[in-house]
Structure formats: C-alpha cells, structure tokens
DSSP file (Angstrom, degrees, kcal/mol; ACC not computed):
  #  RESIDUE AA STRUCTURE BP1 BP2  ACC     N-H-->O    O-->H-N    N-H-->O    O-->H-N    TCO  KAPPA ALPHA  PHI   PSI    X-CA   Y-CA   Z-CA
    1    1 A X     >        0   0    0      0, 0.0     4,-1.8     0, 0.0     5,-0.1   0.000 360.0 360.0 360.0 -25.5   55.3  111.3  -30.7
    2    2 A X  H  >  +     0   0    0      2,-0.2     4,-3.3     3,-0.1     5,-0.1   0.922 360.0  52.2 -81.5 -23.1   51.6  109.1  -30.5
    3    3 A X  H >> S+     0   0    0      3,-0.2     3,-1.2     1,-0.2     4,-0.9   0.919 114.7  40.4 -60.1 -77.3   54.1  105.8  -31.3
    4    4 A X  H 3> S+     0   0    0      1,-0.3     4,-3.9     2,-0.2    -1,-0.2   0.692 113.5  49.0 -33.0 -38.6   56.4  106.8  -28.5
    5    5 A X  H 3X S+     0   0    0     -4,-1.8     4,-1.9     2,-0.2    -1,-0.3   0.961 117.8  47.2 -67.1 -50.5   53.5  107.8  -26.1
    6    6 A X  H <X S+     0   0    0     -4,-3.3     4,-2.3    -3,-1.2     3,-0.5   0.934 107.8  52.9 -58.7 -55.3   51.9  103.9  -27.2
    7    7 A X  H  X S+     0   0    0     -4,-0.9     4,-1.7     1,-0.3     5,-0.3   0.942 112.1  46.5 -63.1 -58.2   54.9  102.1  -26.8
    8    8 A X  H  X S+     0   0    0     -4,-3.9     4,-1.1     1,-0.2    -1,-0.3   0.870 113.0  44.3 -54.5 -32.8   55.2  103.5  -23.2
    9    9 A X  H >X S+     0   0    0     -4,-1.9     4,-2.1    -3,-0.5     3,-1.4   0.991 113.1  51.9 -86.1 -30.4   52.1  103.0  -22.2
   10   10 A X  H 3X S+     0   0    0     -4,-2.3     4,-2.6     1,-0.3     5,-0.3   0.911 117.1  49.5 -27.8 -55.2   52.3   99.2  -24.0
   11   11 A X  H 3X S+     0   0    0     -4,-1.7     4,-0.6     1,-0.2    -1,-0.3   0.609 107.4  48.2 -69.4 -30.7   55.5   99.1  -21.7
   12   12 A X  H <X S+     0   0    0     -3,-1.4     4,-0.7    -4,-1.1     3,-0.2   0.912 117.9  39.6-104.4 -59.5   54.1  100.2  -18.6
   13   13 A X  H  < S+     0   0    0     -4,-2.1     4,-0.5     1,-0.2    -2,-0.2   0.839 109.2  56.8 -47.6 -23.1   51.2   97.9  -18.6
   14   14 A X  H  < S+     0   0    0     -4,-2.6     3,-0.4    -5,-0.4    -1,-0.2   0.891 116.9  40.8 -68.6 -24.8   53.1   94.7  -20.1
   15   15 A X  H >X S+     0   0    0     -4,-0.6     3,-0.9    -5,-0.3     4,-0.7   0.594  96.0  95.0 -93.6   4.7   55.5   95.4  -16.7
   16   16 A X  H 3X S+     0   0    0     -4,-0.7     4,-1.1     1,-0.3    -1,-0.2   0.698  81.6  53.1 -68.2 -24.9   51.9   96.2  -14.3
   17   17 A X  H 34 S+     0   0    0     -4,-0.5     4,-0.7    -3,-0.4    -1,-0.3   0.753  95.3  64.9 -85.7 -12.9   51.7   92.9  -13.0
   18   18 A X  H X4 S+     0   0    0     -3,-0.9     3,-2.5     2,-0.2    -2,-0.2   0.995 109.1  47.0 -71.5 -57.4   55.5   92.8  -11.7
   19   19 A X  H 3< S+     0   0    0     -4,-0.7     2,-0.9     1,-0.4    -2,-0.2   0.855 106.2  53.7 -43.4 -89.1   54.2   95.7   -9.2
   20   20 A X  T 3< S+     0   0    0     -4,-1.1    -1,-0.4     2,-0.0    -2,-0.2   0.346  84.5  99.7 -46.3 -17.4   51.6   94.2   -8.3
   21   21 A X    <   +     0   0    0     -3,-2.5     2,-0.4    -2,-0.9    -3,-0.0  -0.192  52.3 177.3 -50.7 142.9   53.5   91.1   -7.3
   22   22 A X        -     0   0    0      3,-0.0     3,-0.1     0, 0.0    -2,-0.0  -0.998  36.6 -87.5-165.1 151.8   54.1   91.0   -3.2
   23   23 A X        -     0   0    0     -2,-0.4    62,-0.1     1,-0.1     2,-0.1  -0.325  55.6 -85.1 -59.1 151.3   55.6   88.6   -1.0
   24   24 A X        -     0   0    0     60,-0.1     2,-0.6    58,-0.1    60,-0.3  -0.334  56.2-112.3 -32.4 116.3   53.4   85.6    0.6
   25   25 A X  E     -a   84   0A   0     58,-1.6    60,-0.9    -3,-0.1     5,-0.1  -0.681  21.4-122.4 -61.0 107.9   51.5   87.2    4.2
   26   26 A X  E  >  -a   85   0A   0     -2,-0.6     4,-1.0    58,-0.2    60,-0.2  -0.205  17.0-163.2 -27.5 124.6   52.5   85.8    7.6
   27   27 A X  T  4 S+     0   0    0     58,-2.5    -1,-0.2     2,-0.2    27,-0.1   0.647  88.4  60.7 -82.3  -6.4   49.7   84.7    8.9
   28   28 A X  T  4 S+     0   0    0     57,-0.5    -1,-0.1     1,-0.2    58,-0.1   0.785 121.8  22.5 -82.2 -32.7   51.3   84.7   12.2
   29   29 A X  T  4 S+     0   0    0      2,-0.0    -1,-0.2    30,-0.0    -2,-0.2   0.706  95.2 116.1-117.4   6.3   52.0   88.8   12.1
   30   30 A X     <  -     0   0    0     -4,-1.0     2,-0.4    -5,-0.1    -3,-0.0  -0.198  62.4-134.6 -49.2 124.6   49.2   89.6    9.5
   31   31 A X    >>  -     0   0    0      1,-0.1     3,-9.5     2,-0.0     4,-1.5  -0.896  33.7-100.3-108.3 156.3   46.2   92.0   11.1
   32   32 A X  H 3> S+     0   0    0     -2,-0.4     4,-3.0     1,-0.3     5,-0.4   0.724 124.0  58.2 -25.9 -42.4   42.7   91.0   10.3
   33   33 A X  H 3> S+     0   0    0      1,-0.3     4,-1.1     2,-0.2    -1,-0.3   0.878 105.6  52.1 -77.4 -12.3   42.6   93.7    7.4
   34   34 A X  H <> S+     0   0    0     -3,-9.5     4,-0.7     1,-0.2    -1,-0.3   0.843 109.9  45.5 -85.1 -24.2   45.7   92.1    5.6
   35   35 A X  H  X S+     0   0    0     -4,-1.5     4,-3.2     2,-0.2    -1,-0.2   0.946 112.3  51.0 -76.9 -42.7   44.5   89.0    5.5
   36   36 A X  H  < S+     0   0    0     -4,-3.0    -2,-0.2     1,-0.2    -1,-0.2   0.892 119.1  39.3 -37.7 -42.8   40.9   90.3    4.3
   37   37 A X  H  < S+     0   0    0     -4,-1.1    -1,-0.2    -5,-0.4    -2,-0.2   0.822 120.1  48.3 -86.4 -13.7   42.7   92.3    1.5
   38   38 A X  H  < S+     0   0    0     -4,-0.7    -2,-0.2    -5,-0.1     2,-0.2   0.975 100.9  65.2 -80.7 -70.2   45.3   89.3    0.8
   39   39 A X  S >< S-     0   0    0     -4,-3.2     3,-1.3    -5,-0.1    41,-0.1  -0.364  77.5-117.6 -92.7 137.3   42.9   85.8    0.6
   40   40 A X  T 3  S+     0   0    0     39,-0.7     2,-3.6     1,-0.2    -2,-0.0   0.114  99.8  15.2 -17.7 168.6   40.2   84.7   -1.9
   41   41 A X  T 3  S+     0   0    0      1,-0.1     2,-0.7    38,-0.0    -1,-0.2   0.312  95.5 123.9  51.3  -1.4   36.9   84.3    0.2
   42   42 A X    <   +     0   0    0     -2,-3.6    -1,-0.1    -3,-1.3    -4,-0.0  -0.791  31.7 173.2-103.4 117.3   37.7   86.1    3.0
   43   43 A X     >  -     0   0    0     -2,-0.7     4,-1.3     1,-0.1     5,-0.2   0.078  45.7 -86.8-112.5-158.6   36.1   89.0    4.5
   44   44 A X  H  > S+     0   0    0      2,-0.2     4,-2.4     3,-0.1     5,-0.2   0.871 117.6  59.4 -71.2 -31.4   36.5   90.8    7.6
   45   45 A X  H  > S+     0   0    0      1,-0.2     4,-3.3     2,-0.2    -1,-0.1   0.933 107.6  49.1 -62.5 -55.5   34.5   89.0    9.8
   46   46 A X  H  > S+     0   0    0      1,-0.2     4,-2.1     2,-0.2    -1,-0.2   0.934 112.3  50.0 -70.4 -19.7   36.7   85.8    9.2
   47   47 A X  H  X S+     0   0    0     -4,-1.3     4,-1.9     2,-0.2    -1,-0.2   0.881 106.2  52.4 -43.4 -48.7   40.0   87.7    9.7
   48   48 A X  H  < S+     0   0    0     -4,-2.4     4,-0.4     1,-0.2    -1,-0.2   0.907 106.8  50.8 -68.4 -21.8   39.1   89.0   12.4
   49   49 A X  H >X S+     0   0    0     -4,-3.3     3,-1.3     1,-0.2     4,-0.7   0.934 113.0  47.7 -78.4 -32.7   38.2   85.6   13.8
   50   50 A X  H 3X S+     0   0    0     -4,-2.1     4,-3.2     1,-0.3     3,-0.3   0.939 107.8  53.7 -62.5 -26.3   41.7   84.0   12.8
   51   51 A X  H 3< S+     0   0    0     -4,-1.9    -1,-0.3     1,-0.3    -2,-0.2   0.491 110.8  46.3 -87.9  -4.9   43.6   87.0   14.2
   52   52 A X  H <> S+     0   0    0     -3,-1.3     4,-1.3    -4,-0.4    -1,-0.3   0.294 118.5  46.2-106.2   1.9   41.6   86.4   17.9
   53   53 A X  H >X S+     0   0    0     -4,-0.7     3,-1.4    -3,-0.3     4,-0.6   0.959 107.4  52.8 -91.1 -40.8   42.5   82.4   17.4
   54   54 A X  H 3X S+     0   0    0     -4,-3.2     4,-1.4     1,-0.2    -3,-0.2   0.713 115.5  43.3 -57.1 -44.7   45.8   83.2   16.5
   55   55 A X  H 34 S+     0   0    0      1,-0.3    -1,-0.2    -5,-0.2    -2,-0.1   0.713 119.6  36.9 -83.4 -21.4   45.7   85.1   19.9
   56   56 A X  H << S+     0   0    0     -3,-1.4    -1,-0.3    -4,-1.3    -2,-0.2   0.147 129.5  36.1 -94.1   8.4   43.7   82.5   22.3
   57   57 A X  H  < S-     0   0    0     -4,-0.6     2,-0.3    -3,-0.1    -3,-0.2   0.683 110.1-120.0-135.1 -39.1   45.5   79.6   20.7
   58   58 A X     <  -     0   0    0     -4,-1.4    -2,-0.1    -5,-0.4     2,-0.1  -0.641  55.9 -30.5 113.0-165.5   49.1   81.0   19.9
   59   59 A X        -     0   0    0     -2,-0.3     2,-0.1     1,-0.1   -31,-0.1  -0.502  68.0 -98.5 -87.5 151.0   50.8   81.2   16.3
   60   60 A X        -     0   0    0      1,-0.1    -1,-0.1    -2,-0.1     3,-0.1  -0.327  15.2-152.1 -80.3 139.7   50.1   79.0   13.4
   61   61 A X  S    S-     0   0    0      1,-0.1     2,-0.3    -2,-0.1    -1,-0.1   0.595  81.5  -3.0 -99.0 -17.7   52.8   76.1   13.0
   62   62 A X  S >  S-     0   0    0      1,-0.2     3,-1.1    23,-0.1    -1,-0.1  -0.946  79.0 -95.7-164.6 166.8   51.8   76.1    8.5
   63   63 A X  G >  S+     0   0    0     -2,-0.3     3,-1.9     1,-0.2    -1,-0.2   0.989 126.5  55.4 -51.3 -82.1   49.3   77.8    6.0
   64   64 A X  G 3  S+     0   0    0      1,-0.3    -1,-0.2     2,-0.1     4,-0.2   0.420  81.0  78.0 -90.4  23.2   47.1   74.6    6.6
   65   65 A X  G X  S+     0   0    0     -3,-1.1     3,-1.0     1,-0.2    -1,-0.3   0.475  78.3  84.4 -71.0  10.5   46.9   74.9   10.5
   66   66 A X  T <   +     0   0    0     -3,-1.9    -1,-0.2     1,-0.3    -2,-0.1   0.034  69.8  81.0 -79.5  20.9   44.0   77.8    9.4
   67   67 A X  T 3  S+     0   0    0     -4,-0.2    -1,-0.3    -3,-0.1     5,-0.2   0.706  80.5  61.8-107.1 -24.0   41.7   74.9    9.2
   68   68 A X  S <  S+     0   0    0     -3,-1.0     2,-0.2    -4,-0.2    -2,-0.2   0.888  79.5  87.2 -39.0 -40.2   41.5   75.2   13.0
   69   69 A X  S >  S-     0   0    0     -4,-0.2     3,-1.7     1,-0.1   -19,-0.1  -0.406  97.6-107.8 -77.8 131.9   39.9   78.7   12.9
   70   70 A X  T 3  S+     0   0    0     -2,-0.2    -1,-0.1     1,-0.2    -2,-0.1  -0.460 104.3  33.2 -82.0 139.3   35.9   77.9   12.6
   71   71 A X  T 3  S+     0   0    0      1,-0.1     2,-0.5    -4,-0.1    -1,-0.2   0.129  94.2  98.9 110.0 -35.8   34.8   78.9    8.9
   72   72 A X    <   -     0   0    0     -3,-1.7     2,-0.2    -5,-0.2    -1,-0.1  -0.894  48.9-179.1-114.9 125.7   38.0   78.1    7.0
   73   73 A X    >>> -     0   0    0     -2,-0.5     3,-1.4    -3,-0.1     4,-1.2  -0.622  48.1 -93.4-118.6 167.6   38.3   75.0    5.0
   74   74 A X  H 3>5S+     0   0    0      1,-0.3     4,-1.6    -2,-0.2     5,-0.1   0.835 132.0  53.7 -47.3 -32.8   40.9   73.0    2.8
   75   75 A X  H 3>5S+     0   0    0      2,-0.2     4,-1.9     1,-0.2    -1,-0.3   0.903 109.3  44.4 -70.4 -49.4   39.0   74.9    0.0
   76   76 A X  H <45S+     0   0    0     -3,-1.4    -1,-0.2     2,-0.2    -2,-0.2   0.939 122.4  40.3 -52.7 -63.3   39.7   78.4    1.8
   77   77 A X  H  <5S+     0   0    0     -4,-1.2     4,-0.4     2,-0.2     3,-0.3   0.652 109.9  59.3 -37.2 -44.5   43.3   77.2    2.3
   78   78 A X  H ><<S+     0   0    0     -4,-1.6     3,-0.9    -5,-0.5    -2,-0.2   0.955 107.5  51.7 -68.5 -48.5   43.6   75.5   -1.2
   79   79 A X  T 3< S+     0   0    0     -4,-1.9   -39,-0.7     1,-0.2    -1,-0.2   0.131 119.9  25.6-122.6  49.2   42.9   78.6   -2.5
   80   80 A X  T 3> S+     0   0    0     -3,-0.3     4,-0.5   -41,-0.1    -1,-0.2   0.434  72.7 117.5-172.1  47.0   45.2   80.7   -0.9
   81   81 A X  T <4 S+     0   0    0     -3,-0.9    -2,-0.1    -4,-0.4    -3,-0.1   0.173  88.7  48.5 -81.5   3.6   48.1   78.5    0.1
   82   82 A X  T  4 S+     0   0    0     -4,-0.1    -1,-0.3     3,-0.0   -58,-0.1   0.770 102.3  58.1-107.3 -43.7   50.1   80.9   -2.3
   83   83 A X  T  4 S+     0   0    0    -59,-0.1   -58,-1.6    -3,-0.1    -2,-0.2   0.626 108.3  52.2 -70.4 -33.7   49.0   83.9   -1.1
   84   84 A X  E  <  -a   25   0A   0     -4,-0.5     2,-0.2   -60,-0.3   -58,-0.2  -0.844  54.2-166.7-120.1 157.8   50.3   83.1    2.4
   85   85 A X  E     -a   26   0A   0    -60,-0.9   -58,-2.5    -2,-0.2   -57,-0.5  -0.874  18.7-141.8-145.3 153.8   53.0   82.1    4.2
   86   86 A X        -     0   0    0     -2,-0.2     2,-0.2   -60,-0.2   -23,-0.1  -0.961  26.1-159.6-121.2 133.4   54.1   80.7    8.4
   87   87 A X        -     0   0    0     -2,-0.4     2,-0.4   -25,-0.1     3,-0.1  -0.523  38.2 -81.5 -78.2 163.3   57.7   82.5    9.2
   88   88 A X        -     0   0    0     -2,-0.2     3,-0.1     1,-0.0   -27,-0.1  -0.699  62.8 -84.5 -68.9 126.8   59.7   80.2   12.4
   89   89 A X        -     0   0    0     -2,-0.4     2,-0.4     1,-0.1    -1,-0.0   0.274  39.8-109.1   1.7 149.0   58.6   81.0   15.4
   90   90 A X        -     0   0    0     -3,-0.1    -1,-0.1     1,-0.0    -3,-0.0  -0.955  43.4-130.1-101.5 126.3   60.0   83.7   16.7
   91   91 A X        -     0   0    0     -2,-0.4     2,-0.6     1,-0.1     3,-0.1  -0.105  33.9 -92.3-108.2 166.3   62.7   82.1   20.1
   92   92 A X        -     0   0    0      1,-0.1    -1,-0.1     3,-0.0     3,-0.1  -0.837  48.8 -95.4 -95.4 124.0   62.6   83.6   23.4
   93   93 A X        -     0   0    0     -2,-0.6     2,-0.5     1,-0.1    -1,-0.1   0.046  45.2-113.5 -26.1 131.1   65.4   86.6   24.2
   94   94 A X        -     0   0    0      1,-0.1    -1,-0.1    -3,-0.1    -3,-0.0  -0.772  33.7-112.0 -79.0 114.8   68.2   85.0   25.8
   95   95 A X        -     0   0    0     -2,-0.5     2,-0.2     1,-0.2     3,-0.1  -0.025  39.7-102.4 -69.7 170.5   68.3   86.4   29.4
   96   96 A X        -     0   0    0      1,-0.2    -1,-0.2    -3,-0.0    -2,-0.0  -0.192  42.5 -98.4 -48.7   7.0   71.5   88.7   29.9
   97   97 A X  S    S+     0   0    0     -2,-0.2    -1,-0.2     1,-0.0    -3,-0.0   0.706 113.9  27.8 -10.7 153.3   74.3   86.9   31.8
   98   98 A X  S    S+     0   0    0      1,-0.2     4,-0.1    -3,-0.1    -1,-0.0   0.653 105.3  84.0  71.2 -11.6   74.2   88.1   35.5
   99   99 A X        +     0   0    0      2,-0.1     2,-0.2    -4,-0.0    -1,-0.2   0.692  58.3  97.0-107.1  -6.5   70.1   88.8   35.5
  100  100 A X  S    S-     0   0    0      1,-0.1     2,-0.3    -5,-0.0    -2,-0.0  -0.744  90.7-106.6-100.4 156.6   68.7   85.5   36.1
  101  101 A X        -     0   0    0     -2,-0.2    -1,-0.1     1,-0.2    -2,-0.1  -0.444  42.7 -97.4 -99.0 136.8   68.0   85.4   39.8
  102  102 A X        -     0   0    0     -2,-0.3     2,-0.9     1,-0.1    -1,-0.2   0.248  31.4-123.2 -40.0 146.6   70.5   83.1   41.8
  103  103 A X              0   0    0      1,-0.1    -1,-0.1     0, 0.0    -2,-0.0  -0.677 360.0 360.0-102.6  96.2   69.6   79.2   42.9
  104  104 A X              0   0    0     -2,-0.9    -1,-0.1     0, 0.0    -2,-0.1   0.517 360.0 360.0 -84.6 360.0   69.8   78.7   46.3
C-alpha cells in the first residue's frame, strides 16, 4: 500500500506543473490584480497604472505597446512577453437595418 500511495503522490506532482499552466493574459481585458498576480516585477501600483492608461489612451495594439505606460520597460516586457497576450480589437456592433436615422 506505501508503494501505491508513493507512486501516486510521484504521479500527482510529476503532472503539478500541467495545472498550473494557464493561457497568456489580455492585457487589453486584464484588471490591475491579474496583471499583478500574472507578470515578473510587477506590483499593484504599476497595474493599476497600466489599467488607467489602457483607459485614457484606449487598448494596447501588442505586448510591447506596455512600454508606453510610465514604469515599464523592454526589461519588464522581455520578461513577460510569454506571460501575456493582445487579443484583435474587439469591431463596433453593426447597427440593425432600419435604426440608423434617415439622410435628408
């Protein structure tokens, strides 16, 4: 029974790092505390400040447009250009037929 019990727990650690595995963050829908918990060197205070540029400036076109945001540098970026990810833009809703307001 103490082999079985060791081989599972051998089994359940060798496979711990597959959990822990997690897709690349949008930085574009990310809040301040996911990015905090996501990237190297980053605390709260600098989250928070990308997630208000993100909000005065509009959504990040790549991973290395975060060099805009005061604080984060190719270093910051370098080393967590894995960790994160820019989805496309999201397109503006197509109005309805019959709702957009006549041209006279």
């Amino acid at each position: 029974m103490k082999v079985f019990t060791r081989g599972l727990a051998v089994l359940f650690l060798a496979l711990l790092p597959l959990w822990a595995w997690a897709e690349p963050l949008d930085i574009n829908t990310a809040t301040a505390d996911q990015l905090a918990a996501a990237m190297v060197g980053v605390g709260k205070a600098k989250a928070e400040t990308i997630v208000k540029d993100r909000d005065a400036h509009g959504p990040f076109k790549s991973v290395d447009d975060l060099e805009r945001v005061k604080g984060i540098g190719k270093a910051t970026i370098g080393k967590n250009k894995d960790k994160l990810m820019v989805r496309s833009a999201p397109t503006a809703a197509p109005t309805t037929p019959g709702t957009a307001e006549p041209k006279h």
